[in-house]
N, C-alpha and C positions, 0 to 999 in steps of 0.2 A: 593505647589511649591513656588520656590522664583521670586519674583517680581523684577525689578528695576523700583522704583518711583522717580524722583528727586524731591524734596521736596522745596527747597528753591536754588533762584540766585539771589545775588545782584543786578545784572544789568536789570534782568526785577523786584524787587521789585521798586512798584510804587510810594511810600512814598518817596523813593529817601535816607531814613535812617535806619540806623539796629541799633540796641539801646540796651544796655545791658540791664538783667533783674535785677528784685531788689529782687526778692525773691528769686533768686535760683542761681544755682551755687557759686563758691568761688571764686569771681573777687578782685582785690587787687592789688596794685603794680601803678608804674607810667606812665600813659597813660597824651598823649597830642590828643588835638582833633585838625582838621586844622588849620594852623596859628599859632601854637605854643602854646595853652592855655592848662591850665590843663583842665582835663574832670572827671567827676566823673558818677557813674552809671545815673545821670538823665540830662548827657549832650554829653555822647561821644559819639558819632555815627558814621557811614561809610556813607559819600555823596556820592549818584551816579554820574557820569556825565555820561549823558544820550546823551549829544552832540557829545562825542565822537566817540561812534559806536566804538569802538575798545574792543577789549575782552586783559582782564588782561595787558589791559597799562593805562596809562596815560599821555594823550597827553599833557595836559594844565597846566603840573606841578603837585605842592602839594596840589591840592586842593581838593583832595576825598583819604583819609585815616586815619586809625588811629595807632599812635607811642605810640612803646612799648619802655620805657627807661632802665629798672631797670631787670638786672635778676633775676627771677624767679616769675617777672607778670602775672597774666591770668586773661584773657577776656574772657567772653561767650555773646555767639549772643543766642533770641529765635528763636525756630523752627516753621514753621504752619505744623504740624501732621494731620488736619484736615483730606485728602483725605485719609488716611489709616482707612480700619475699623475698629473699634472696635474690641474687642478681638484676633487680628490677631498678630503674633507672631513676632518680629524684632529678626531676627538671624544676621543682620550688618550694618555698619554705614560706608559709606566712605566719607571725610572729603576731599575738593579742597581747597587750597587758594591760593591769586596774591600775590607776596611780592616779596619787594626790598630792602636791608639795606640801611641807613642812609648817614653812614661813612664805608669807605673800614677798620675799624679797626676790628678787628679777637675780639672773636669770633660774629661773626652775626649769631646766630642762635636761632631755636624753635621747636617747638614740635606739633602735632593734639590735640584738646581735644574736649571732648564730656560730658554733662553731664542729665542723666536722672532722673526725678524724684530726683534731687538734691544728687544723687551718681555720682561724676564725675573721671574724668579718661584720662588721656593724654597719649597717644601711639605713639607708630613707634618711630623710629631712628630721631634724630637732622635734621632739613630741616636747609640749609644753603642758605641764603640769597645771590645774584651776586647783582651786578651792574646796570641791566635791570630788569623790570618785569620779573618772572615768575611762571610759575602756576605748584603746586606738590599738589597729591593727596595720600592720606593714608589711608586704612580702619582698620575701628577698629572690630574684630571679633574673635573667634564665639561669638555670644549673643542669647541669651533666655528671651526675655523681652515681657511679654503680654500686650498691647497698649486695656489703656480703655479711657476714656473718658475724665477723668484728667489725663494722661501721656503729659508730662513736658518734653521737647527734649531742648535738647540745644550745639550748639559748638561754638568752639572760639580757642584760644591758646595759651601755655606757652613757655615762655622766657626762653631759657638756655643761650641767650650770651645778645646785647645788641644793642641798636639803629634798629628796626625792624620797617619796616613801611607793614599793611595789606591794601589794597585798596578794595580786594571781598572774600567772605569767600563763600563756598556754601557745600551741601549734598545730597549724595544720601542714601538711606534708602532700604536695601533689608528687604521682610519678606514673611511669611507665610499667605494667607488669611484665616478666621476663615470657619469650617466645617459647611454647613449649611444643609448636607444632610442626611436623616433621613434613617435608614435601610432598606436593600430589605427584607422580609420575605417573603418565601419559603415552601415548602414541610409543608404544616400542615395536621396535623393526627389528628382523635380523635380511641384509641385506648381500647385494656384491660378492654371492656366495661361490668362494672355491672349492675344489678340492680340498686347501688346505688354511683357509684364511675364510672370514665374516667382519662386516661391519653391524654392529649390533648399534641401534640409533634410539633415545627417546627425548623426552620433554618433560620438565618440571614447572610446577607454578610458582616456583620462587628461584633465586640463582644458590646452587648448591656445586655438590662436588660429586665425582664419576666413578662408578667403578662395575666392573660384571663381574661373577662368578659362572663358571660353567662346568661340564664334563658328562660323561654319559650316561650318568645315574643323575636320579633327582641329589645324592649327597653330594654333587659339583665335584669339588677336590683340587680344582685349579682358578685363580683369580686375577686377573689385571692387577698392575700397579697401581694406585689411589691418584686420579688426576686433580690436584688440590684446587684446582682454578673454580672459582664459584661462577654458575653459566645456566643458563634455562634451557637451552639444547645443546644435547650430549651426543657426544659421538664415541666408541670404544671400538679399535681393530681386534678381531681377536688373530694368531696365525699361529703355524703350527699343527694344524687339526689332520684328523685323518679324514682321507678319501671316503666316500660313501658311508658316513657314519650319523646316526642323529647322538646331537648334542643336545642336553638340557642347559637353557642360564636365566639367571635374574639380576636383573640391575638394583645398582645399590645408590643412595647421593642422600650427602648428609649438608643441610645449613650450616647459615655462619654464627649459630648457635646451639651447635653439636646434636642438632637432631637429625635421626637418620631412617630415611624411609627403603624401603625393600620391597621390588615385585614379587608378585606370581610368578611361577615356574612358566619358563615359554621353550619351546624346540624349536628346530632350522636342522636340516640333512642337507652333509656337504656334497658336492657333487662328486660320483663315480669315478673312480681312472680309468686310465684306458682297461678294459677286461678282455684280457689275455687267456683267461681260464676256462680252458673245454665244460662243460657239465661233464657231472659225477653221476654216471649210469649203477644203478642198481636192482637187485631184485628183478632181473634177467629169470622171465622164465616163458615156457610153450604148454599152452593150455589147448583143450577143445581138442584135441590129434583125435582124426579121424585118418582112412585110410588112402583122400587125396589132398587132406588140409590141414593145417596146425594153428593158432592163433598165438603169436608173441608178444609180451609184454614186458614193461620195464620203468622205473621211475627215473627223472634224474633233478638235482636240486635246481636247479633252474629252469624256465623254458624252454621248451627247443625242437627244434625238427624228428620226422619219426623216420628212417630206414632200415630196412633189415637186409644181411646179403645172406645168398642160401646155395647151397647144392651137397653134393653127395662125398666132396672133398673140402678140405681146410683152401682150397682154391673156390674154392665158391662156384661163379659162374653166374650167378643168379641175383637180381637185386631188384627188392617193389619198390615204385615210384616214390618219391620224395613228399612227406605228407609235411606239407609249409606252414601247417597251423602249431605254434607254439603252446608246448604242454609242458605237465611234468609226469603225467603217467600215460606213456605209449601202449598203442594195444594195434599190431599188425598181421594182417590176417594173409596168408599162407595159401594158397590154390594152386592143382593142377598136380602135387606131390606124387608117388610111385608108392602104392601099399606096400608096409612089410618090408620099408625102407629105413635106414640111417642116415638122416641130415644132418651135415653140421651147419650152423648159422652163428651170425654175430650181426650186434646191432649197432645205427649209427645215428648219433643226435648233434645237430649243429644249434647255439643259439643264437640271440640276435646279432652279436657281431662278428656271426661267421665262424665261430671257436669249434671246432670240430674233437668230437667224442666218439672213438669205436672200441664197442667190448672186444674180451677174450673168444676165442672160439666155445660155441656151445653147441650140445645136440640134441636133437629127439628123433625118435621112431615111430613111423605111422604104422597105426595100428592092419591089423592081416591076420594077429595072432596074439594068443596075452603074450606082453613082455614077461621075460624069466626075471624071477628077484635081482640078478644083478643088474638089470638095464633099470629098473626102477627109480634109483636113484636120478637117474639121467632125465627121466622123463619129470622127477620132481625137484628141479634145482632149488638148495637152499633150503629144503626141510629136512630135519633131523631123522636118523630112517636107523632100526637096528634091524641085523641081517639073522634070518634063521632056517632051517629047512621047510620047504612046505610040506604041508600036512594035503594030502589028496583027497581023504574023506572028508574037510571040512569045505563046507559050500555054505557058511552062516556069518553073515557080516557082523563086526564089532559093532554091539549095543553102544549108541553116544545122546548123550545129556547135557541141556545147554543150559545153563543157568538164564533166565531173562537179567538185564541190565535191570540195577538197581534204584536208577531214575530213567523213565522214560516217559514221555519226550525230554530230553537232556538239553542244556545249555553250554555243555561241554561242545569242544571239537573234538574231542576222543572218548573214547570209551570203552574199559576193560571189562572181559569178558570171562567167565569157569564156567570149569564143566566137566563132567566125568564120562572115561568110555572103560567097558570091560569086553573080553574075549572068550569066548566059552572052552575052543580046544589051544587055539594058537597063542599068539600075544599079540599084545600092540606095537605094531610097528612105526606106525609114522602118524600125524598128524594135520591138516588143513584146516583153514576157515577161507570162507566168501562172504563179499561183502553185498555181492549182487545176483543171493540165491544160485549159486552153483555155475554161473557165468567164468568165471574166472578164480583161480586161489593161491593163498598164499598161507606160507610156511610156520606151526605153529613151535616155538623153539622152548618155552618155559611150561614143562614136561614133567610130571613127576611119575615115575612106574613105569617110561615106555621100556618097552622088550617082557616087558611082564602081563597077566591076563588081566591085570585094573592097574588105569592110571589118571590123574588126572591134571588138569590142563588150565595154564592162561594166558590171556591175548589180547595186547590193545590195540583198538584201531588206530591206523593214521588218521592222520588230522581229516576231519570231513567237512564240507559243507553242506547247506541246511539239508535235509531232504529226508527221503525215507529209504531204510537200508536193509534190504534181506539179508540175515545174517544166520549161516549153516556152517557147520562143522562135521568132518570125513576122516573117518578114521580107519587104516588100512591094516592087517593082519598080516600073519607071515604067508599065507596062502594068496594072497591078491585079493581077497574078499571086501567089501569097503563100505562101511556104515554108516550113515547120515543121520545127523542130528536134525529135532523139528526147526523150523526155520522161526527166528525169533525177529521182526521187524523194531528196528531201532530208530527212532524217529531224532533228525538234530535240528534244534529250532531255538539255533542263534540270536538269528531277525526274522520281525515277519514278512512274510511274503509279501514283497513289493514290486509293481510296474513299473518297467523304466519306460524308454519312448519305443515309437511304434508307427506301424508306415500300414495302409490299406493299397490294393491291388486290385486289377481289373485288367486279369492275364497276364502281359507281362507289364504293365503302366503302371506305376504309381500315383495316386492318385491326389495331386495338392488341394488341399482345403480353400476357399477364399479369405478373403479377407475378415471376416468374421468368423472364421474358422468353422464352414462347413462344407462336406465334400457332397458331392450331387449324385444320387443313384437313382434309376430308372425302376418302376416301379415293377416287382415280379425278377427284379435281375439280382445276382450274386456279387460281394468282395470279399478279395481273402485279406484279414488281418491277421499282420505278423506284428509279434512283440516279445522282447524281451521282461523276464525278471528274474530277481533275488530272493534270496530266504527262503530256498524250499519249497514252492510251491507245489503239490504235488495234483491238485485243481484248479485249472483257471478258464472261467466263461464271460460271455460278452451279452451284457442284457442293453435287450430292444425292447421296450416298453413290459409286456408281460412274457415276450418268447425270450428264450435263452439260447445260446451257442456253443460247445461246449468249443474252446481247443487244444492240439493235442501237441504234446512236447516232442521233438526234436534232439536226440542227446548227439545228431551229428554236427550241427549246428549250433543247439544251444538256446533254441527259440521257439516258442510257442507259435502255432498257426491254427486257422479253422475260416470256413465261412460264415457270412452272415447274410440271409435272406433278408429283402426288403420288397413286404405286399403292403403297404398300406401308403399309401401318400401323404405329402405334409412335412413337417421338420418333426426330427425326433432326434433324443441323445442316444448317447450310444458309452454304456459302462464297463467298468470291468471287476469281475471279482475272482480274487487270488486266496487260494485256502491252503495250508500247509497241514504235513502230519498230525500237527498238534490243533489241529482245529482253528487256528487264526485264523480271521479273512479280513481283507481290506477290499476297500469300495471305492475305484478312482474313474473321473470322467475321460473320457476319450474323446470326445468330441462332437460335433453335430453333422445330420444326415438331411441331407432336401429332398426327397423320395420324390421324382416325378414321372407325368407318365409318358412314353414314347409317342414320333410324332403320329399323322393320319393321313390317309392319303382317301379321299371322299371322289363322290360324282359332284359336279361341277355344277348341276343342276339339280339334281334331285336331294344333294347334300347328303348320298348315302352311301356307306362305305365301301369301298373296291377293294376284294378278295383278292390274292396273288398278285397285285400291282409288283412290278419289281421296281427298286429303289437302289440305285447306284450313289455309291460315294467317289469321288475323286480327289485327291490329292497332290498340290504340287508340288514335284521334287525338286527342289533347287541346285542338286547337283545337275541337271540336266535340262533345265529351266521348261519340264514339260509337265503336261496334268498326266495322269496314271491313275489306274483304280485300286481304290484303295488295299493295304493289304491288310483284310481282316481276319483271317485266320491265326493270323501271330496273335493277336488278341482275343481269339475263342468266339468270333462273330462271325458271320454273314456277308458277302458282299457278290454278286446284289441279294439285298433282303425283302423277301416274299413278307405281302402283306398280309395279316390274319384275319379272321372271321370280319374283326370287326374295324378292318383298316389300318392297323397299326403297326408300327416295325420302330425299331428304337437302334441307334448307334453313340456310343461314348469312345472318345477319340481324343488322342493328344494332342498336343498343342500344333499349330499348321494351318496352311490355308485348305480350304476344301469349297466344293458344289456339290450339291443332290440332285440328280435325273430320276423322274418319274415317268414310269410308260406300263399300259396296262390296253390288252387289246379293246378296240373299238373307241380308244380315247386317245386323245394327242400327248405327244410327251412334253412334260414341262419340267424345268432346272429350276433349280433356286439363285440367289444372290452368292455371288462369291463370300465367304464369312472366314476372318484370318482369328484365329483362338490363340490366347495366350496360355492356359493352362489347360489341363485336360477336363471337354467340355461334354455336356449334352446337344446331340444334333434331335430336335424335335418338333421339325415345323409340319403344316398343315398344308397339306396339298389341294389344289381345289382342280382336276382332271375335267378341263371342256371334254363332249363326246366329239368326235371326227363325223367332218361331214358325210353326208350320204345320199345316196339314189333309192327309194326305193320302190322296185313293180310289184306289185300286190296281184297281178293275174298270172306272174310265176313264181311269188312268194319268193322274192328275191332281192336283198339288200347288199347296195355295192356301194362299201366305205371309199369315201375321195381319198388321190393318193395327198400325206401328209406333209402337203405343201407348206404347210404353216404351224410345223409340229417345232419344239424347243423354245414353246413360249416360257420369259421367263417371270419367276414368282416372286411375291418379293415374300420377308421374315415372317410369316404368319406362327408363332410358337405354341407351343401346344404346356399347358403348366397348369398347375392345381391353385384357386381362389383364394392365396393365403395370404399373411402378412409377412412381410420378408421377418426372417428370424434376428432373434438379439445376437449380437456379436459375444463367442465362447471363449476369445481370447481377453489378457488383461486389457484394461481399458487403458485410453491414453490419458497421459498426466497420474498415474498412479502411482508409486514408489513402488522400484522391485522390491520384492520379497529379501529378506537378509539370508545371509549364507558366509559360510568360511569353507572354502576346496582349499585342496595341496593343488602345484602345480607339477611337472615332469618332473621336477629338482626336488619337492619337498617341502618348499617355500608356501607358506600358507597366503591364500589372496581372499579379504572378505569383500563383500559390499561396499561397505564401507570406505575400502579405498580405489573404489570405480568414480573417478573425478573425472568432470568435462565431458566431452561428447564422444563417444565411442557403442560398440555394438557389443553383443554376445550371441553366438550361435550354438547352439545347441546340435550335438552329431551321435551317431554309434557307429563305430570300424565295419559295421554286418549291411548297413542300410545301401540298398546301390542309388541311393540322389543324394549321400552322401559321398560318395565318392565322387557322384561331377562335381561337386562345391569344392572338394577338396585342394585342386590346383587353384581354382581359382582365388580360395583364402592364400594360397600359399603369396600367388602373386599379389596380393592387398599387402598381405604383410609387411612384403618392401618396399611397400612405400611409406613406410612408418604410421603407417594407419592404427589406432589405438584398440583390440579388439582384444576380444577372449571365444576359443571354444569351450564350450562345456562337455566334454566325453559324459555320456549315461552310460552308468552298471560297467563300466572299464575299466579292465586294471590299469594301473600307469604302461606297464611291460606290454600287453599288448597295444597299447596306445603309440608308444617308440617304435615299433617295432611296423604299425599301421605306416607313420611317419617318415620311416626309414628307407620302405621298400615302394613308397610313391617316391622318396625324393621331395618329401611338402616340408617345411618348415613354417609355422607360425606358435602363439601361445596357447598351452591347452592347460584346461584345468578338468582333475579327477573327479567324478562324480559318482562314487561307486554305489553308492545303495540306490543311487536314480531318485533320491526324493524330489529333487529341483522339478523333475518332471510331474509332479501336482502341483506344486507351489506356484511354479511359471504356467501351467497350466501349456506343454507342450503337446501340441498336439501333431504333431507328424515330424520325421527328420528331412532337412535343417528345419529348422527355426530359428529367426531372427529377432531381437530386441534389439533397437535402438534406444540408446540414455544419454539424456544430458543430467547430470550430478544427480545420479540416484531415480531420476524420475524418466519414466517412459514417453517415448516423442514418435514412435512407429513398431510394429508388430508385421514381418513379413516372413510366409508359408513359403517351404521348399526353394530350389535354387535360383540362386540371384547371381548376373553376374555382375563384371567387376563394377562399372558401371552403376548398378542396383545398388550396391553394396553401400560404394561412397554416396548415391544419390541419398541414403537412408541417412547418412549421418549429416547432410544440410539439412534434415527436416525439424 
């Protein structure tokens, strides 16, 4: 923008003189200084009179000016520039001065000039000189003049007539201040990611110039070449990179006035190569040996399959089934063994692409008898063990002391542990710890004093997740005697205990919510919810208004189950709270429940309820295009269902067409309306049982039912439901903006909110859920048809997620969600779930599986 600065006034400069330059400008011609005297550049000046106070007069005479005689003289004054900055741009110069001629002889006139950096220049039209002071101003412009440090300004004025007297000369100076602000960058991407190549992309609000730094540390250490081209979107390749590696980088882009702006630290993981490399089996050991069983154990750095082969030779003979869930610490249990035997065994872990890993041969001994000191070792692979003769009279296990951890609950993933054991006759021979109360152990090697009667000991844990850890230590003598430390409970509480998604049952059905996200229970009946979570939880129950639920963890699984009774009618929520060692709890909604009550099957006439009515369901199978009764025992029900006391029998049924037959002696049987259910429904209607006609002789006390000529009348929908208001809907509302989020996806590649543009979906899934596994093909086949979507995996690792991916043969986009928070945020309430978005804002919410069909119908809405 342009400034006005005035720059220089004679009447406040304080020297009282303005004094031509000698090096610059082109002064010349016949100047008088006051009084009459010639002047030359190191004598002429303008006296102020300061006594005056009057602007552009002179009250006191000739005694402050300087005369111009001669036409075509010029004078220049210098300028103080000082307060303009440096490099800032002068686009004009206006030029004031006081002036009176001499003598009334014509012509009395002049001109403005300016001269810079010793290029000068007189402007504007002839200023003529009157009688009295007076003051005219001229600018001289446009100018493009860049002001550095040595910039040289100067004005003054030429003579085009004669006898000219100047008493104040002054200047204003319009200009440009210099750009001191460095660019906004924007929008950065790391994109097109190889194994060994990225396009890293962003945007600037001004046109600058490109450059990344990157490397595996936040200190970079490697940087592109400087792309000089000034551009508002940038593009930088980077190549060369390692496989499977995360990189850190930040962009760098400097203006066309050497200011330079610098991002935040961002990452991108290159993709994987091919992986060729077995897992790394360790820590091969045989726990629990008993005298027909062993349990084997072993880590390996990767995920991976669990086998073990077994028999009585280095030939084996023997091998347990292929356990396909990917781990890193195997635990294989041993049956059917020969006491007082020696097996050898070895173990076999394959990961996800197949890479196959088999230990050394190993052995152990089932118990029949104690092992002799040599076999010892054998039995405890991998713990430090000194050999000495047994003592016979000693039957007194080594005293052991376990120091507690020094923070607990810890926020550590490890934890080091001391402790002291002593021996009364023997020594100490070897060492253990457990990390699951005497379950399982492993080899204590950082030992001081063993073979001696005191020594002491320490041990860190492997890496843990959250939870709570019994933690004992066993110390063995030379006698086989073995002492146990008290058991110290170690609590790790990383994160807190959090819910991911979660699915309700009703035997084997899953049970989809509606539309408003509630699922329908029959009132007096049972569902089992299953759900996962994180961080430890080592309590988690399900609260129904004032009753609670406890459920119980699963470590084969990995997941929390339990039931939940429902006696009250009406809508109710249904929560959940999760408490870990360290006392955290969180409080997340699950969802809504429509408790209603089962149908009735009544007298027709008297309106009063029919005991034992039985109640057929029928369903039809469309492999065979016939009805069939229904099969309720797969689902923990009834068919047919005997009515109670007070008439009533209840069925909840999956999706299908169905009819109800009612028959009940002395009354005709009636059927319901054919009813086709799209999700799994309540069957609850109201039977109204005409009685059969009849004869009856009263002199033999004898009633004879007519045959039921006119039985299988049919009934229409009469539903049997509790007086309520339908409930609010518990899923996000439509038109609401999704909740914000940044996941990795499979690659590494981070995807937020934010760049979810145009109309596409997200579903929400867990690898454990079985209605996720029928969506599963069917995303697959969306996929290619370039349909724009995302999974969100809840509480998954990436690795099991590939590996989920793999072994269906599905391919579409998935994104990590491993702490599960999405699932309050979205407020998920069963697996799948669906959101439909156009730019950020929600357009449809669909419960459980959809097919293809569903799918794309969701994204025209």
């Amino acid at each position: 923008m342009g400034l006005l600065i005035p720059l220089l006034n004679v009447q406040a400069d304080t020297t009282g003189t303005l004094r031509p330059i000698a090096d610059g400008g082109d002064d010349n011609g016949y100047f008088k200084n006051t009084g009459g005297t010639l002047c030359t550049t190191t004598n002429c000046y303008l006296e102020v009179d300061e006594s005056s106070g009057a602007d552009c007069t002179n009250s006191d005479g000739n005694s402050s000016y300087v005369e111009a005689k001669d036409t075509g003289s010029r004078i220049t004054f210098d300028v103080s520039e000082s307060s303009i900055p440096d490099n800032s741009t002068i686009t004009a110069m206006a030029v004031t001065a006081c002036h009176i001629y001499k003598k009334a002889a014509a012509p009395n006139t002049f001109k403005m000039r300016r001269c810079i950096n010793g290029a000068c220049e007189s402007f504007g039209p002839d200023i003529t000189a009157g009688a009295t002071y007076a003051e005219t101003t001229k600018t001289n412009s446009p100018l493009s003049v860049t002001k550095t440090s040595s910039t040289d300004i100067e004005i003054g004025i030429e003579i085009t007539g004669t006898e000219i007297r100047i008493s104040q000369i002054s200047a204003v100076i319009t200009y440009t201040p210099p750009d001191t602000t460095p660019p906004v960058i924007t929008n950065i991407q790391a994109s097109d990611i190889t194994q060994t190549t990225a396009k890293i992309t962003w945007t600037t609000d001004e046109p600058a110039t490109s450059q990344v730094e990157y490397g595996k540390t936040t200190s970079y250490g490697s940087q592109t070449s400087l792309d000089p081209d000034l551009v508002t979107s940038h593009t930088v390749n980077l190549s060369s990179l390692e496989a499977g590696t995360l990189y850190h980088y930040r962009v760098k882009s400097k203006d066309a006035n050497n200011n330079l702006a610098t991002s935040s630290d961002k990452t991108f993981t290159t993709e994987a190569g091919p992986d060729t490399t077995p897992p790394v089996i360790s820590s091969i050991q045989a726990q629990n040996i008993s005298q027909t069983g062993a349990t084997t154990t072993w880590n390996t750095d990767e995920p991976a399959t669990s086998q073990v082969e077994y028999g009585t030779t280095t030939a084996y003979g023997n091998s347990t089934a292929i356990n396909s869930s990917l781990v890193t610490f195997h635990s294989v249990g041993l049956s059917g063994l020969t006491a007082d035997t020696t097996y050898h065994y070895r173990v076999k872990s394959k990961d996800a692409n197949n890479n196959l890993a088999t230990s050394g041969d190993k052995t152990f001994t089932t118990s029949g008898k104690p092992l002799p000191p040599e076999e010892v070792e054998k039995a405890l692979p991998g713990t430090p063990k000194v050999e000495a003769p047994k003592i016979e009279a000693d039957k007194t296990p080594p005293k052991v002391s376990l120091d507690p951890p020094s923070i607990n609950p810890t926020k550590s993933a490890t934890t080091t542990f001391s402790g002291r054991t002593t021996e009364k006759m023997g020594i100490v021979s070897a060492l253990q710890f457990s990390l699951n109360g005497g379950k399982s152990w492993h080899p204590i090697k950082e030992i001081k004093g063993l073979g001696k009667k005191k020594a002491s000991f320490t041990f860190t844990t492997p890496y843990l997740v959250d939870g709570n850890y019994e933690v004992v230590v066993r110390a063995f003598d030379n006698s086989d005697n073995i002492g146990l430390s008290p058991v110290r409970v170690l609590v790790v509480d990383v994160l807190p205990p959090l819910v991911g998604g979660h699915i309700a049952t009703l035997g084997p059905q899953v049970l989809t919510p509606d539309k408003g996200g509630f699922v329908t229970a029959l009132v007096g009946s049972e569902q089992k919810i299953i759900l996962s979570a994180v961080g430890g939880p080592t309590k988690v129950k399900i609260l129904l208004g004032e009753e609670t639920f406890p459920l119980a963890y699963s470590s084969d699984i990995r997941l929390w189950s339990g039931n939940v009774r429902f006696a009250e009618l009406g809508a109710h929520d249904l929560r959940v709270v999760a408490e870990d060692g360290a006392g955290n709890k969180t409080d997340r909604f699950l969802g809504g429940v429509w408790v209603q009550p089962g149908g009735e099957v009544l007298d027709g006439e008297a309106g009063k309820p029919i005991e034992k009515a039985e109640v057929y369901l029928y369903f039809f199978e469309e492999v065979t295009k016939s009805w069939v009764l229904w099969d309720a025992a797969s689902f923990g029900l009834k068919n047919p269902y005997l009515t109670d006391k007070k008439g009533q029998y209840s069925f909840f049924v999956p999706p299908g067409r169905y009819y109800l037959s009612v028959s009940a002696p002395g009354y005709r049987t009636v059927t319901s309306e054919i009813v086709e259910l799209e999700r799994g429904s309540l069957l609850g209607y109201i039977f109204r049982l005409p009685p059969r006609p009849y004869i009856a002789i009263p002199f033999f006390g004898i009633t004879i039912h007519l045959p039921a000529f006119l039985d299988f009348l049919v009934a229409g929908k009469e539903s049997v439901g509790p007086s309520v208001t339908v409930p609010e809907p518990k899923t996000l509302k439509l038109g609401d903006k999704i909740p914000s989020f940044t996941l990795s996806d499979l690659k590494g590649k981070q995807i937020s909110s934010e760049d979810l543009k145009g109309r596409l979906f997200l579903t929400f899934g867990s690898v454990w859920s079985p209605t996720f596994f029928e969506q599963a093909p069917i995303l697959s086949a969306v996929a290619k048809k370039k349909v724009s979507f995302y999974v969100v995996f809840l509480q998954e690792k990436a690795s099991a997620v590939e590996t989920f991916l793999k072994r269906g043969g599905y391919s579409f986009p998935s994104l990590i969600d491993k702490t599960g928070v999405l699932a309050q945020s979205y407020k998920v309430l069963t697996l799948p779930q669906h959101f439909f978005i156009e730019n950020g804002i929600i357009r449809a919410v669909e419960m459980g599986v959809l097919d293809e069909a569903g799918l794309l119908e969701g994204l025209q809405r």
